[in-house]
Structure formats: structure tokens, C-alpha cells
C-alpha positions in Angstrom: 0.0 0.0 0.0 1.1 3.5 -0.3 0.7 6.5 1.2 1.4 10.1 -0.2 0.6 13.7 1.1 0.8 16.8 -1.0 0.8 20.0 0.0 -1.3 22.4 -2.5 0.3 25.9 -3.7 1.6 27.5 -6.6 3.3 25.3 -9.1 6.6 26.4 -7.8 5.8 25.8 -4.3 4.2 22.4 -4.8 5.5 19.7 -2.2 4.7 15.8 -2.4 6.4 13.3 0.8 5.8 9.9 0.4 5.2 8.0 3.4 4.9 4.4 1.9 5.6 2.5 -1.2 4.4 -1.0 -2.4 5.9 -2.8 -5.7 5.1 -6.0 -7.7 7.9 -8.3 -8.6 5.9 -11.4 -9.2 5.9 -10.8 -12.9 2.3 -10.6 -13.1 0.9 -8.2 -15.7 -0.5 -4.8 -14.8 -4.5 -4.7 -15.4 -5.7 -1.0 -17.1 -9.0 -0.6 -16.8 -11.0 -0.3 -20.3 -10.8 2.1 -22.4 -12.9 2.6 -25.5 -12.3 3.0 -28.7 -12.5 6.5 -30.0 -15.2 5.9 -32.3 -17.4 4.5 -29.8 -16.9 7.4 -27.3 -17.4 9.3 -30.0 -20.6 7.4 -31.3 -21.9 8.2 -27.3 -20.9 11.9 -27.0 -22.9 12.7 -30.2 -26.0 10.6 -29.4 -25.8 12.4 -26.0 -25.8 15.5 -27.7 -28.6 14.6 -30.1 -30.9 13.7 -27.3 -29.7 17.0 -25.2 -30.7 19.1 -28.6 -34.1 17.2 -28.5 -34.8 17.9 -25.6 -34.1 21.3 -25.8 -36.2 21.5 -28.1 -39.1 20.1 -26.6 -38.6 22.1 -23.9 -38.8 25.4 -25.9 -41.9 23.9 -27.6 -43.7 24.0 -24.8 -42.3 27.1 -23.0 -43.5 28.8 -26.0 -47.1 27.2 -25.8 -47.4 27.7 -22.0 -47.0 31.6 -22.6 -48.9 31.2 -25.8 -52.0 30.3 -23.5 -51.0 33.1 -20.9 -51.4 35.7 -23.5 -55.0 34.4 -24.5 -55.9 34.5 -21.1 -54.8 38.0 -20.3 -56.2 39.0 -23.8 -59.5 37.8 -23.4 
């Protein structure tokens, strides 16, 4: 296990003191988490951004009714 403290400042005046270290030397291979493909995370980011424009959308939609409908009222 290993333990680290930093001190937070400027750039300059950054300080790190390690209290700990652990290492492997059993030869065993490192496991990364996954990572996907740029064209998937791609592929996500723009349906996420599709739906958000939709959305938006609808939202405006029916802003614009709601006030719509206000405006009669007050007219009438």
C-alpha cells in the first residue's frame, strides 16, 4: 500500500512526501481498466448530444405554448 501527502500551492511551491511505497515483482501483468475505442466514445458523445438538442427542443416547444396560453388569457 502507499501512502502520499501533498501540499497544495503554486506550481513552484508544490511539495509531495511519500510516506509508503508498495511494488510487484511477481511478474504478473499490470491490469488498465477499459478504455474505449475513439469511435465509440465518439458514437456516445454525439447521441448524448442529439438527445440533449431534442430535448431542448421540446422544452422550448412547450415554454413557447405555456406563454402562448397566458397571453390568450390575459387578452381575453
Amino acid at each position: 500500500m502507499s501512502a502520499a501527502t501533498v501540499t497544495a500551492g503554486t506550481p513552484s511551491n508544490m511539495s509531495v512526501t511519500l510516506t509508503d511505497w508498495a511494488y510487484d515483482d511477481t511478474g504478473a501483468k499490470i491490469i488498465a481498466g477499459a478504455i474505449p475505442e475513439p469511435g465509440s466514445a465518439a458514437l456516445a458523445m454525439g447521441g448524448a448530444l442529439v438527445l440533449g438538442a431534442a430535448g431542448l427542443r421540446q422544452w422550448r416547444k412547450r415554454k413557447s405554448a405555456t406563454a402562448k396560453n397566458v397571453g390568450d388569457l390575459i387578452a381575453s
